[in-house]
PDBQT receptor file of N, H, CA, C and O in Angstrom, charges set to zero:
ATOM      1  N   UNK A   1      45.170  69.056  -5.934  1.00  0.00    +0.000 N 
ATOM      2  CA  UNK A   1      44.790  67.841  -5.234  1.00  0.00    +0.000 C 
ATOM      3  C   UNK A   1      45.345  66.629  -5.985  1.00  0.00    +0.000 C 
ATOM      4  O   UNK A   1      45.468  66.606  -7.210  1.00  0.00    +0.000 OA
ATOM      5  N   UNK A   2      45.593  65.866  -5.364  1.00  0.00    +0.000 N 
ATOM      6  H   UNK A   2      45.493  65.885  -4.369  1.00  0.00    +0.000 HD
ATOM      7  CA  UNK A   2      46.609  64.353  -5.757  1.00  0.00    +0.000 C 
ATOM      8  C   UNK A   2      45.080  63.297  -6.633  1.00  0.00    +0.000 C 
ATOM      9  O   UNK A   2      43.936  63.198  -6.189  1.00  0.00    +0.000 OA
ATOM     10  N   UNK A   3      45.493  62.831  -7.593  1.00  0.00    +0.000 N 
ATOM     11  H   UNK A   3      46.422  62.911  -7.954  1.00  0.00    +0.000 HD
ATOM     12  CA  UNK A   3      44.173  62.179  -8.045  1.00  0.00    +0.000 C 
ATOM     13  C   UNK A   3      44.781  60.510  -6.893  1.00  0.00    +0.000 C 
ATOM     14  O   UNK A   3      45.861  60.090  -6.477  1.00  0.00    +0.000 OA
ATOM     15  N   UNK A   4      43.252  60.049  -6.808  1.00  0.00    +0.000 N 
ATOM     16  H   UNK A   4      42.375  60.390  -7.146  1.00  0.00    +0.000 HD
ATOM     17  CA  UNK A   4      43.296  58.781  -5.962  1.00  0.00    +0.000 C 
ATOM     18  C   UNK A   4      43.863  57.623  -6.955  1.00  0.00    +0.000 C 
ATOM     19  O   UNK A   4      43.572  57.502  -8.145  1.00  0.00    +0.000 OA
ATOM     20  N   UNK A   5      44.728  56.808  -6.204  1.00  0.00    +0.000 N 
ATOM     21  H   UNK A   5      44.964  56.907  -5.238  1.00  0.00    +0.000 HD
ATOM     22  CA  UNK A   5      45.050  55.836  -7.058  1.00  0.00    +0.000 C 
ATOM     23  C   UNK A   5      44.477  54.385  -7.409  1.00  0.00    +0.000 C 
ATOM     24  O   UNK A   5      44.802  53.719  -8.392  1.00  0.00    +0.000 OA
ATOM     25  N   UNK A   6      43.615  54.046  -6.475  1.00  0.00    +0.000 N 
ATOM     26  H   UNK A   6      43.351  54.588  -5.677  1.00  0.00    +0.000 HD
ATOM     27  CA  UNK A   6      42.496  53.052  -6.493  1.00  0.00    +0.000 C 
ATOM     28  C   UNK A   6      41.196  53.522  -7.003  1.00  0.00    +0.000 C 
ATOM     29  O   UNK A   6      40.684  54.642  -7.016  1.00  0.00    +0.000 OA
ATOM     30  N   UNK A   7      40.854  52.533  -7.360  1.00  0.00    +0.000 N 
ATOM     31  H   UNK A   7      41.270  51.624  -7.349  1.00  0.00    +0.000 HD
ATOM     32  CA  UNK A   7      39.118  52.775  -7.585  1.00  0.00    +0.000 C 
ATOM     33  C   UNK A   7      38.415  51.237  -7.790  1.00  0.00    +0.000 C 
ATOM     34  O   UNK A   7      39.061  50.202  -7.630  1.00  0.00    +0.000 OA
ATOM     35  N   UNK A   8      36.964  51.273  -8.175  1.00  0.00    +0.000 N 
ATOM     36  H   UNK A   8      36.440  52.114  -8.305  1.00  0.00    +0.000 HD
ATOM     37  CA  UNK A   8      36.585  50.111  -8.521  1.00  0.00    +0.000 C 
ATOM     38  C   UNK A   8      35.831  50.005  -9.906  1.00  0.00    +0.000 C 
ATOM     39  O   UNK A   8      35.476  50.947 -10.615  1.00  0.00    +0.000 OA
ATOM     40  N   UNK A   9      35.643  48.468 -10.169  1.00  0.00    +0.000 N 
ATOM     41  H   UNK A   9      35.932  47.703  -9.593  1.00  0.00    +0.000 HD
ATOM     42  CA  UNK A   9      35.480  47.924 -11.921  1.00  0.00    +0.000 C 
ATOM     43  C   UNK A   9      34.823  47.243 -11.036  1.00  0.00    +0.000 C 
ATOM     44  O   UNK A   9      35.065  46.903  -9.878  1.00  0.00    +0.000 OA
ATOM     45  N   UNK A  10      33.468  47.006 -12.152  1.00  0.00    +0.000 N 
ATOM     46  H   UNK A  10      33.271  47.282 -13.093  1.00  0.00    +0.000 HD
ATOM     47  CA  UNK A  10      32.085  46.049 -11.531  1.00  0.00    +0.000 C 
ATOM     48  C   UNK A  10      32.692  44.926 -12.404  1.00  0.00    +0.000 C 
ATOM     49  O   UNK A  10      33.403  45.264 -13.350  1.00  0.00    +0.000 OA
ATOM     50  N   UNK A  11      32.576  44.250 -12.278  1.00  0.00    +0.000 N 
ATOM     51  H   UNK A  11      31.999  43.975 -11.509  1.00  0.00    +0.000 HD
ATOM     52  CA  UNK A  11      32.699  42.852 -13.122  1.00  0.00    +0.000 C 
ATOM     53  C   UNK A  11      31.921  42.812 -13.375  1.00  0.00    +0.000 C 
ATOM     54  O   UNK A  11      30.904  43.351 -12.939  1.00  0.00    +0.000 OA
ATOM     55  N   UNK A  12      32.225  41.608 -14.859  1.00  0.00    +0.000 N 
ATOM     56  H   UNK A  12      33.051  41.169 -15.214  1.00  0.00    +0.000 HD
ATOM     57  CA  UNK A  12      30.607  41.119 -15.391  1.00  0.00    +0.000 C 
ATOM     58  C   UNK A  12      29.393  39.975 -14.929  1.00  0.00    +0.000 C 
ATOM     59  O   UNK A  12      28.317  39.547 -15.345  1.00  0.00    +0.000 OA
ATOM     60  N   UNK A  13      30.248  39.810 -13.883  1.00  0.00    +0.000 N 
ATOM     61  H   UNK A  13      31.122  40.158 -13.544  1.00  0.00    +0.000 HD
ATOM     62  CA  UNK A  13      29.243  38.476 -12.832  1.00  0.00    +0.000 C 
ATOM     63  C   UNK A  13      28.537  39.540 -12.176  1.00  0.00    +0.000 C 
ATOM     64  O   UNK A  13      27.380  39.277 -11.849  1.00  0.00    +0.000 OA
ATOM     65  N   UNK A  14      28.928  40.552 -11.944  1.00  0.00    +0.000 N 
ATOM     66  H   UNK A  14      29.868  40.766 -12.210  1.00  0.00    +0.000 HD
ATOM     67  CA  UNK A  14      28.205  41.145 -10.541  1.00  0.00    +0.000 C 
ATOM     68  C   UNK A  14      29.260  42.235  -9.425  1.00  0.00    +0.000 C 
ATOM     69  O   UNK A  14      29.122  43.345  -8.911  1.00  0.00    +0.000 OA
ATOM     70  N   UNK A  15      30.443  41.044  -9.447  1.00  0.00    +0.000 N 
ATOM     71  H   UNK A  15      30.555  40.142  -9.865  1.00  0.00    +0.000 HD
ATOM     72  CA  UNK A  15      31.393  41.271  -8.259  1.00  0.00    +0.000 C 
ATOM     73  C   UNK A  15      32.105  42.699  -9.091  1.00  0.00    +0.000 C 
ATOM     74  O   UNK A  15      32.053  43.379 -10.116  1.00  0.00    +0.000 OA
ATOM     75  N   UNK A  16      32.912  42.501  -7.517  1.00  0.00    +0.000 N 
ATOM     76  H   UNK A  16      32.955  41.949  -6.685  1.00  0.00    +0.000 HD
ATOM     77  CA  UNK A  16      33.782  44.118  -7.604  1.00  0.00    +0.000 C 
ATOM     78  C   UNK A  16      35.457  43.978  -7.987  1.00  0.00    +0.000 C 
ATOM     79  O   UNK A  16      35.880  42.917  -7.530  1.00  0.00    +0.000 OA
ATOM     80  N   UNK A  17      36.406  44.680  -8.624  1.00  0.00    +0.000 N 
ATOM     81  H   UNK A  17      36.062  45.542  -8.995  1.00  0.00    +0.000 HD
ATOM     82  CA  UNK A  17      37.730  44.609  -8.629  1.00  0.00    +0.000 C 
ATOM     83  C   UNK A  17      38.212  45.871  -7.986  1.00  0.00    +0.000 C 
ATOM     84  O   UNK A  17      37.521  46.869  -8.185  1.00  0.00    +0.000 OA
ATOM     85  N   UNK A  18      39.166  45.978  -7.328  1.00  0.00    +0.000 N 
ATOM     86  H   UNK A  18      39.728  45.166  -7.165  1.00  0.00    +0.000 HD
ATOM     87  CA  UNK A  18      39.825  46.848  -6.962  1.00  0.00    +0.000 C 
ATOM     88  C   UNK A  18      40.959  47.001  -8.079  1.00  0.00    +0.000 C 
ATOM     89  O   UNK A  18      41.650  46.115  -8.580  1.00  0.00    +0.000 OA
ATOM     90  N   UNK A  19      40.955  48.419  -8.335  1.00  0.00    +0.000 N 
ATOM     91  H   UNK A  19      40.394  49.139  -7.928  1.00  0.00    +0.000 HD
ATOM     92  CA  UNK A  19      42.172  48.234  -9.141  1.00  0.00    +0.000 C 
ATOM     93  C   UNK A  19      43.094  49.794  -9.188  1.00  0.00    +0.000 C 
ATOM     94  O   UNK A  19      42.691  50.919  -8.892  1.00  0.00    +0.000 OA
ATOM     95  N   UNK A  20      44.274  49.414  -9.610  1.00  0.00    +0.000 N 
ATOM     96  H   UNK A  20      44.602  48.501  -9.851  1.00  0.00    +0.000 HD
ATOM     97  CA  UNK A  20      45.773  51.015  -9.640  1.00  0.00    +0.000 C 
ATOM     98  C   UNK A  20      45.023  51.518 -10.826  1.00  0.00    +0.000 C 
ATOM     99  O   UNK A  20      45.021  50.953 -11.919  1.00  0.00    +0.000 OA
ATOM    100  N   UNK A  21      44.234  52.877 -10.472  1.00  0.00    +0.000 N 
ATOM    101  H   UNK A  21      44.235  53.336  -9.584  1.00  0.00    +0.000 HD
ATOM    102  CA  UNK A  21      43.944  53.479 -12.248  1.00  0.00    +0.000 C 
ATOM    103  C   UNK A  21      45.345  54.131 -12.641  1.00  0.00    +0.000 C 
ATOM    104  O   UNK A  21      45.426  54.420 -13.835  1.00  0.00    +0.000 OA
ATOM    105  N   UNK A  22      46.576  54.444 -11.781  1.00  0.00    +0.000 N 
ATOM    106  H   UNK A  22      46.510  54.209 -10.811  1.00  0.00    +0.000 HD
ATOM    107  CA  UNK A  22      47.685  54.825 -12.761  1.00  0.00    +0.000 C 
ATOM    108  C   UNK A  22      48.799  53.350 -14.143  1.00  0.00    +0.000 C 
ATOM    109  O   UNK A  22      49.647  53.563 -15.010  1.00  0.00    +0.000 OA
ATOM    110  N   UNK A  23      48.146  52.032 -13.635  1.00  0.00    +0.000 N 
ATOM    111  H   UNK A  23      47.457  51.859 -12.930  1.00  0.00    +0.000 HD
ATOM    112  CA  UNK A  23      48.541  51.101 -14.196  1.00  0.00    +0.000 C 
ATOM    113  C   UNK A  23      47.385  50.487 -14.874  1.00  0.00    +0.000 C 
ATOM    114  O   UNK A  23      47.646  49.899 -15.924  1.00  0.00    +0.000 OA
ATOM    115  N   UNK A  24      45.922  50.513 -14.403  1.00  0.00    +0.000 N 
ATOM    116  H   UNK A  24      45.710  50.991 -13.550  1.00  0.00    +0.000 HD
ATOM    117  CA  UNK A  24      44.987  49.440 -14.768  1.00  0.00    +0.000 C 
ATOM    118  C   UNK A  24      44.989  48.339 -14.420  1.00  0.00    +0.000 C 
ATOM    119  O   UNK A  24      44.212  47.606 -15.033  1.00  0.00    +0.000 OA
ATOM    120  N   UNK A  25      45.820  47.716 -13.322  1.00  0.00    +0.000 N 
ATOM    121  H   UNK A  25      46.451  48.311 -12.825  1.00  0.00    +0.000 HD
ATOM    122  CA  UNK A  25      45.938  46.341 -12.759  1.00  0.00    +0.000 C 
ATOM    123  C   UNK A  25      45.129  46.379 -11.633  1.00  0.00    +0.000 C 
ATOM    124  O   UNK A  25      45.016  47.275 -10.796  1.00  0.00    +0.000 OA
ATOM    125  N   UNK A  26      44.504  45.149 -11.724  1.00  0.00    +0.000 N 
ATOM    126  H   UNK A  26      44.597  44.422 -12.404  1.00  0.00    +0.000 HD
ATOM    127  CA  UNK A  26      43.681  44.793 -10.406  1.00  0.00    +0.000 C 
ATOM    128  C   UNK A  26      45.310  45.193  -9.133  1.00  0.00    +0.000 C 
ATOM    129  O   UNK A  26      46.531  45.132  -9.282  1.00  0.00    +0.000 OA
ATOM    130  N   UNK A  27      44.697  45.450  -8.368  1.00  0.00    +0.000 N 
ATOM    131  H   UNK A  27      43.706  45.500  -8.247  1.00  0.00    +0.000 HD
ATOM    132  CA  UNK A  27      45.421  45.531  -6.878  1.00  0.00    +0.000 C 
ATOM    133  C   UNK A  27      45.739  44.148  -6.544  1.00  0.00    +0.000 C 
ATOM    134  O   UNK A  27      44.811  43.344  -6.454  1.00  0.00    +0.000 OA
ATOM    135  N   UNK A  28      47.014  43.758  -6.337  1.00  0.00    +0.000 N 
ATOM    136  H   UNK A  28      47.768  44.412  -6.409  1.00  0.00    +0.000 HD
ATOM    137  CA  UNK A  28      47.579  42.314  -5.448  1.00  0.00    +0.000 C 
ATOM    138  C   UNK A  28      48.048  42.507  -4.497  1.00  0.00    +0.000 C 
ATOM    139  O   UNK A  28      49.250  42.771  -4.525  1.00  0.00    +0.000 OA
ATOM    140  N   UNK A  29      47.275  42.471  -3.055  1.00  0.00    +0.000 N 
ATOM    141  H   UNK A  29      46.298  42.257  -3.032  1.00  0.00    +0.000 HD
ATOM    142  CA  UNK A  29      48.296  42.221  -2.322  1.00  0.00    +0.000 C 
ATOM    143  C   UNK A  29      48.410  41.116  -1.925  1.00  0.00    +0.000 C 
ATOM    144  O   UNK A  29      47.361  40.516  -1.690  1.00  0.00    +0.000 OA
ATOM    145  N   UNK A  30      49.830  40.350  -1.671  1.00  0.00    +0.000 N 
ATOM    146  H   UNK A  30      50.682  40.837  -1.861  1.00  0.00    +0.000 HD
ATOM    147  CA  UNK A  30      50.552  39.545  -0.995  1.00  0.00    +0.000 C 
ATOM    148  C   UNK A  30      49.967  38.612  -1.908  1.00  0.00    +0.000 C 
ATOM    149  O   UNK A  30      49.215  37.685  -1.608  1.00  0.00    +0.000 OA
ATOM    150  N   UNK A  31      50.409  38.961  -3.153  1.00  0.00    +0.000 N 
ATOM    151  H   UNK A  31      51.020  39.715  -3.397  1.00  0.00    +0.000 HD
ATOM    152  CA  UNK A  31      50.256  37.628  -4.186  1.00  0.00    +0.000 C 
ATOM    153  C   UNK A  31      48.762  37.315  -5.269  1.00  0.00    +0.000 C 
ATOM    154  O   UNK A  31      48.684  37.036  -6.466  1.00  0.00    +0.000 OA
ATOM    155  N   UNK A  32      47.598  37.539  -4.088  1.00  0.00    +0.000 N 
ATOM    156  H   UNK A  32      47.661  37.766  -3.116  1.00  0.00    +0.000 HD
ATOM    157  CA  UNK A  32      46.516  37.449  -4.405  1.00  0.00    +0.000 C 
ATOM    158  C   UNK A  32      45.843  38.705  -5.060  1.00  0.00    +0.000 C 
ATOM    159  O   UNK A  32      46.190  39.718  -4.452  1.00  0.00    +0.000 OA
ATOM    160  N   UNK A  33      44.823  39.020  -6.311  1.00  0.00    +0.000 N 
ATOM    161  H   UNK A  33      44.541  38.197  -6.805  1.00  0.00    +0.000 HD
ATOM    162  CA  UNK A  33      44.454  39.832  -6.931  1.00  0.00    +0.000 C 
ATOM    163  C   UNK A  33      43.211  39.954  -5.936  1.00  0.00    +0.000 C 
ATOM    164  O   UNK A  33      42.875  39.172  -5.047  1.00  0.00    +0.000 OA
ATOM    165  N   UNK A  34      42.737  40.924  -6.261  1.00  0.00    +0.000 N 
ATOM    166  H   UNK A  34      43.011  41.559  -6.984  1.00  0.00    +0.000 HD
ATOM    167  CA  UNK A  34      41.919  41.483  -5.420  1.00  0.00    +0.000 C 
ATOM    168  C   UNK A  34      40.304  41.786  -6.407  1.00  0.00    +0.000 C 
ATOM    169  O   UNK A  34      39.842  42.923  -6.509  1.00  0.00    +0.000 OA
ATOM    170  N   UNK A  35      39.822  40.900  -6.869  1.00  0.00    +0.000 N 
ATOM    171  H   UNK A  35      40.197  39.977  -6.786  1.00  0.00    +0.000 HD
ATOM    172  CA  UNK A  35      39.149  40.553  -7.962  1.00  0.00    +0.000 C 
ATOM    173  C   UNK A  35      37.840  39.554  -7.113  1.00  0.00    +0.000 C 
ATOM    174  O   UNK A  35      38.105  38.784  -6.190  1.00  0.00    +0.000 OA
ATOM    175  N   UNK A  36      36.227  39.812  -7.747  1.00  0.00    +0.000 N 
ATOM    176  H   UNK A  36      36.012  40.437  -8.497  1.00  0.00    +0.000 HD
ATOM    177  CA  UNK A  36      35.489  39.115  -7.100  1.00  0.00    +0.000 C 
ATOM    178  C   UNK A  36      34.947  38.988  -5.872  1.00  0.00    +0.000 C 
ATOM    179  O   UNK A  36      34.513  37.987  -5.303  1.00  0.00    +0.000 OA
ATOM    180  N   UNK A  37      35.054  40.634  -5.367  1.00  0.00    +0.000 N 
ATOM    181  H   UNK A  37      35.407  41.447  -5.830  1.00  0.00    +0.000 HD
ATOM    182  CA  UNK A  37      34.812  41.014  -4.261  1.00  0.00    +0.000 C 
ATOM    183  C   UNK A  37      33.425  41.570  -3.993  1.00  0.00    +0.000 C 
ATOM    184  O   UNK A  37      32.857  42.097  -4.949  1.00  0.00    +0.000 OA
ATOM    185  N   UNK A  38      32.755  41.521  -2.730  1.00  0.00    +0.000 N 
ATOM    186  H   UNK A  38      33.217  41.093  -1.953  1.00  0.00    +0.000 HD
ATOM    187  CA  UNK A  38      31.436  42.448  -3.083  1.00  0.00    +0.000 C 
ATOM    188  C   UNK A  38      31.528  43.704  -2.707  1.00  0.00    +0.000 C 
ATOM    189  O   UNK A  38      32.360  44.251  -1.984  1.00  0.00    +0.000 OA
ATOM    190  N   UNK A  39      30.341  44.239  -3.414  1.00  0.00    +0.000 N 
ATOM    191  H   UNK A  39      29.665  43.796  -4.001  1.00  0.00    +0.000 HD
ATOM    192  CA  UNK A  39      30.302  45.814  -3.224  1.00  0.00    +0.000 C 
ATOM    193  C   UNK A  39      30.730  46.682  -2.178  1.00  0.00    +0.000 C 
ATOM    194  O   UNK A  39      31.171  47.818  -2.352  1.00  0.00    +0.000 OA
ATOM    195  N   UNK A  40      30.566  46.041  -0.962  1.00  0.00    +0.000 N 
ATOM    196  H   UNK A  40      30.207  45.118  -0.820  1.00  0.00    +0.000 HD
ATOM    197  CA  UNK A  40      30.916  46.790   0.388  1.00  0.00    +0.000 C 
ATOM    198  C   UNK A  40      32.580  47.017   0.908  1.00  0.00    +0.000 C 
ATOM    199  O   UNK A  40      33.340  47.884   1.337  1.00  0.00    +0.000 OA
ATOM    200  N   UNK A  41      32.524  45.465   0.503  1.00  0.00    +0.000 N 
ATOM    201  H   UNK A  41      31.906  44.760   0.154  1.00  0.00    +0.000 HD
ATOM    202  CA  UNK A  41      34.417  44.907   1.007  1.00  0.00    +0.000 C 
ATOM    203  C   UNK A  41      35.048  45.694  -0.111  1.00  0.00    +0.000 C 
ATOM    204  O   UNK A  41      36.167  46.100   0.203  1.00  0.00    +0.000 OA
ATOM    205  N   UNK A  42      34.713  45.984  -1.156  1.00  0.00    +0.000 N 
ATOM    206  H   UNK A  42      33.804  45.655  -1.411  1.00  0.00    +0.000 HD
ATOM    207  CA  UNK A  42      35.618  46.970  -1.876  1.00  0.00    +0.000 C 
ATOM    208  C   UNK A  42      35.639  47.962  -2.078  1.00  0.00    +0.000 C 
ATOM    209  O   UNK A  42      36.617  48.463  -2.632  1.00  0.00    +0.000 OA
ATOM    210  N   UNK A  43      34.620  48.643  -1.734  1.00  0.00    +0.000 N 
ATOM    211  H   UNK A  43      33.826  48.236  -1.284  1.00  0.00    +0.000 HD
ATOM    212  CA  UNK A  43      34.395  50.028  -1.353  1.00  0.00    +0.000 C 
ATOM    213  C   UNK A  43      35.256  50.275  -0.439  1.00  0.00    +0.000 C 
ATOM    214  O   UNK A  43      36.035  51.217  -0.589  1.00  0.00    +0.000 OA
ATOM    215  N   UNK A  44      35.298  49.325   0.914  1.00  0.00    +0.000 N 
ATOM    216  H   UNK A  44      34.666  48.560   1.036  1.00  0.00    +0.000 HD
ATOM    217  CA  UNK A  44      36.125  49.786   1.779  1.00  0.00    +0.000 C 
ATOM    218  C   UNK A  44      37.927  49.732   1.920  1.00  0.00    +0.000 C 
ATOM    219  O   UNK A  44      38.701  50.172   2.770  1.00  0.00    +0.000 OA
ATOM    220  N   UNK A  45      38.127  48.927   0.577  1.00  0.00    +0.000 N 
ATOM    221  H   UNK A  45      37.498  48.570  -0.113  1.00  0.00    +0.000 HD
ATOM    222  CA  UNK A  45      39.486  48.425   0.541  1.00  0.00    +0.000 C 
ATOM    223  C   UNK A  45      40.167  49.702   0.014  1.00  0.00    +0.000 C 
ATOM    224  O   UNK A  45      41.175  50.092   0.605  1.00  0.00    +0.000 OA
ATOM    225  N   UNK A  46      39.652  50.457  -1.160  1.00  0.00    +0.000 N 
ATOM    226  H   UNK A  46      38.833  50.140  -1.640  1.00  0.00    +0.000 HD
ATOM    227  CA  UNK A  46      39.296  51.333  -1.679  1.00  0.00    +0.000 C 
ATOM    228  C   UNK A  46      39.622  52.668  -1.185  1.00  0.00    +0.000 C 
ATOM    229  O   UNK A  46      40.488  53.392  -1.675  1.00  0.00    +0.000 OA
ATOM    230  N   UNK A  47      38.994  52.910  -0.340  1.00  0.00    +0.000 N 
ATOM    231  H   UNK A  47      38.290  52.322   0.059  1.00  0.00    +0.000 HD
ATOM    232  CA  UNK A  47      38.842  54.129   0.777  1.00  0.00    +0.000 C 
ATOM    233  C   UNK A  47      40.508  54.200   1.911  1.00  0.00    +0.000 C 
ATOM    234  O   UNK A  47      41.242  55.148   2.192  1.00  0.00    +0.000 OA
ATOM    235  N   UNK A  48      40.563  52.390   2.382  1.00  0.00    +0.000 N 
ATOM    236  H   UNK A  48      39.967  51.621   2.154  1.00  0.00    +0.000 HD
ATOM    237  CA  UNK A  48      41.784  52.305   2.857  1.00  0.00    +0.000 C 
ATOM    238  C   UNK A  48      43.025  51.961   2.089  1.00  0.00    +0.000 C 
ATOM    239  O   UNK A  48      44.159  51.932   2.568  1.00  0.00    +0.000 OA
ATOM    240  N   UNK A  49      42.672  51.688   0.774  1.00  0.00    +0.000 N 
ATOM    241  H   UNK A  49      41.751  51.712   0.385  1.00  0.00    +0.000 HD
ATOM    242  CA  UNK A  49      44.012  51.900   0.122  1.00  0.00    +0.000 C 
ATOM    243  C   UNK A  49      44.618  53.564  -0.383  1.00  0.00    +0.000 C 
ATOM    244  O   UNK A  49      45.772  53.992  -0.357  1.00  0.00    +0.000 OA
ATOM    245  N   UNK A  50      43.415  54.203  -0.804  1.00  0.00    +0.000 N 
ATOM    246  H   UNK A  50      42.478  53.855  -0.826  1.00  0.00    +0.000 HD
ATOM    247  CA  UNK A  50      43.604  55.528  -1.387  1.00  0.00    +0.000 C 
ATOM    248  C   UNK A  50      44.073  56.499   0.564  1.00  0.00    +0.000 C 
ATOM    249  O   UNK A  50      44.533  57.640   0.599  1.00  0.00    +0.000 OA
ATOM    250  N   UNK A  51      43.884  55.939   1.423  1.00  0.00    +0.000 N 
ATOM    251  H   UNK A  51      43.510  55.012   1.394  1.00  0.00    +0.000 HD
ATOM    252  CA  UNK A  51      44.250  56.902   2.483  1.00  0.00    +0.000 C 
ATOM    253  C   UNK A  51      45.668  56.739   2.835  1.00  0.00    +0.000 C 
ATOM    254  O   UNK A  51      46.375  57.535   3.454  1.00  0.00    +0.000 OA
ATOM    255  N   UNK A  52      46.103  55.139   2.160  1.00  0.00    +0.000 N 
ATOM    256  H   UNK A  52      45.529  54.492   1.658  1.00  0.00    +0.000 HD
ATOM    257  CA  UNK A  52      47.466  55.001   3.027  1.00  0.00    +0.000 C 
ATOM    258  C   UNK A  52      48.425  55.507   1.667  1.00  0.00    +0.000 C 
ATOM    259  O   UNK A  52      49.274  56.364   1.912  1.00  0.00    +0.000 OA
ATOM    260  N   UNK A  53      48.348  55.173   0.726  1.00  0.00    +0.000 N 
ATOM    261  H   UNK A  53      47.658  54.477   0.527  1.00  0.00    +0.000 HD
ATOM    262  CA  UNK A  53      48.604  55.893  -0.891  1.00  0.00    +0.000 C 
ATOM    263  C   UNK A  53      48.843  57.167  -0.317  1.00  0.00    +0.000 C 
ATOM    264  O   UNK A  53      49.957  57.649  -0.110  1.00  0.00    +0.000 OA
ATOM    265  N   UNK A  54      47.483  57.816  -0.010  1.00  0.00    +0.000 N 
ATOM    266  H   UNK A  54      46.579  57.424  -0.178  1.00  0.00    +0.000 HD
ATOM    267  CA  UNK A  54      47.765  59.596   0.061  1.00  0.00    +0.000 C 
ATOM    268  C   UNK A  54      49.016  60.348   1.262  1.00  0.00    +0.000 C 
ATOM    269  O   UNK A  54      49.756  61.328   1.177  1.00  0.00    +0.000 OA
ATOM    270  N   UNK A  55      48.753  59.248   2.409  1.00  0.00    +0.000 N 
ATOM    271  H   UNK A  55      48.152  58.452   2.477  1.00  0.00    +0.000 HD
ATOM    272  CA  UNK A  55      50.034  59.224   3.541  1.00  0.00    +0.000 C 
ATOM    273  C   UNK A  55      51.169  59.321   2.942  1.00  0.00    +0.000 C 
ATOM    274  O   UNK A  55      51.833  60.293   3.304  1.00  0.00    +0.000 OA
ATOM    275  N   UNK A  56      51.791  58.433   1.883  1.00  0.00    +0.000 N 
ATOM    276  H   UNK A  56      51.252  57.643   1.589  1.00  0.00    +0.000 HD
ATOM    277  CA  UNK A  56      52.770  57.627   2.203  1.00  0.00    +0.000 C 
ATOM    278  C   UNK A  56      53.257  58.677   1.188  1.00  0.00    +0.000 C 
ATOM    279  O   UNK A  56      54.399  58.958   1.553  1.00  0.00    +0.000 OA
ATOM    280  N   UNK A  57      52.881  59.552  -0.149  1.00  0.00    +0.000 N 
ATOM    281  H   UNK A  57      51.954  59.324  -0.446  1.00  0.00    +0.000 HD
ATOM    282  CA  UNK A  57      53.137  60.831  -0.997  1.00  0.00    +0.000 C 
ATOM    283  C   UNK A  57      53.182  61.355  -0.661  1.00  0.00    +0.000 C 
ATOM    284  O   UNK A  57      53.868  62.095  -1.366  1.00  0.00    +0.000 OA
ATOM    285  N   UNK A  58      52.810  62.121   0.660  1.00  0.00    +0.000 N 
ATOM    286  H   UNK A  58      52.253  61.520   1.233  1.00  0.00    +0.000 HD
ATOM    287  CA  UNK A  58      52.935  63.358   1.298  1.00  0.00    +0.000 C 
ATOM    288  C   UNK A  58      53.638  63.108   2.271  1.00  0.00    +0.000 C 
ATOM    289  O   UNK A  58      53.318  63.958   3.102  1.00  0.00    +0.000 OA
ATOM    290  N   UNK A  59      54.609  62.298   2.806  1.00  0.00    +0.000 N 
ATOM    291  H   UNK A  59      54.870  61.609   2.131  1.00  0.00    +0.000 HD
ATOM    292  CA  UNK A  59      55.545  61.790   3.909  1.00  0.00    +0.000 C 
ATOM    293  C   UNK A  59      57.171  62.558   3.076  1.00  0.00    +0.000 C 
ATOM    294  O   UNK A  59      58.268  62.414   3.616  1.00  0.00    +0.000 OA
TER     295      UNK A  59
């Protein structure tokens, strides 16, 4: 099985980061970091980043 390439980091305010665990960088898309998010919205960013990731390796 392919390990997922997203996951999430709680911040220390509270909020959520999305981030590449093969780099450790917060996730940017289109410029903007993806940092300071709440629990839900990144859960779900999460779920849809690791599905299009898993597509796009097995294409």
């Amino acid at each position: 099985m392919l390990e997922q390439r997203y996951d999430l980091r709680r911040d220390p305010d509270g909020t959520w980061t999305v981030f590449d665990v093969f780099t450790g960088q917060p996730f940017r898309p289109d410029g903007m970091t993806a940092v300071g998010l709440n629990r839900e919205y990144a859960d779900d960013l999460v779920d849809l980043l690791n599905a299009e990731d898993l597509k796009s390796r097995l294409s």
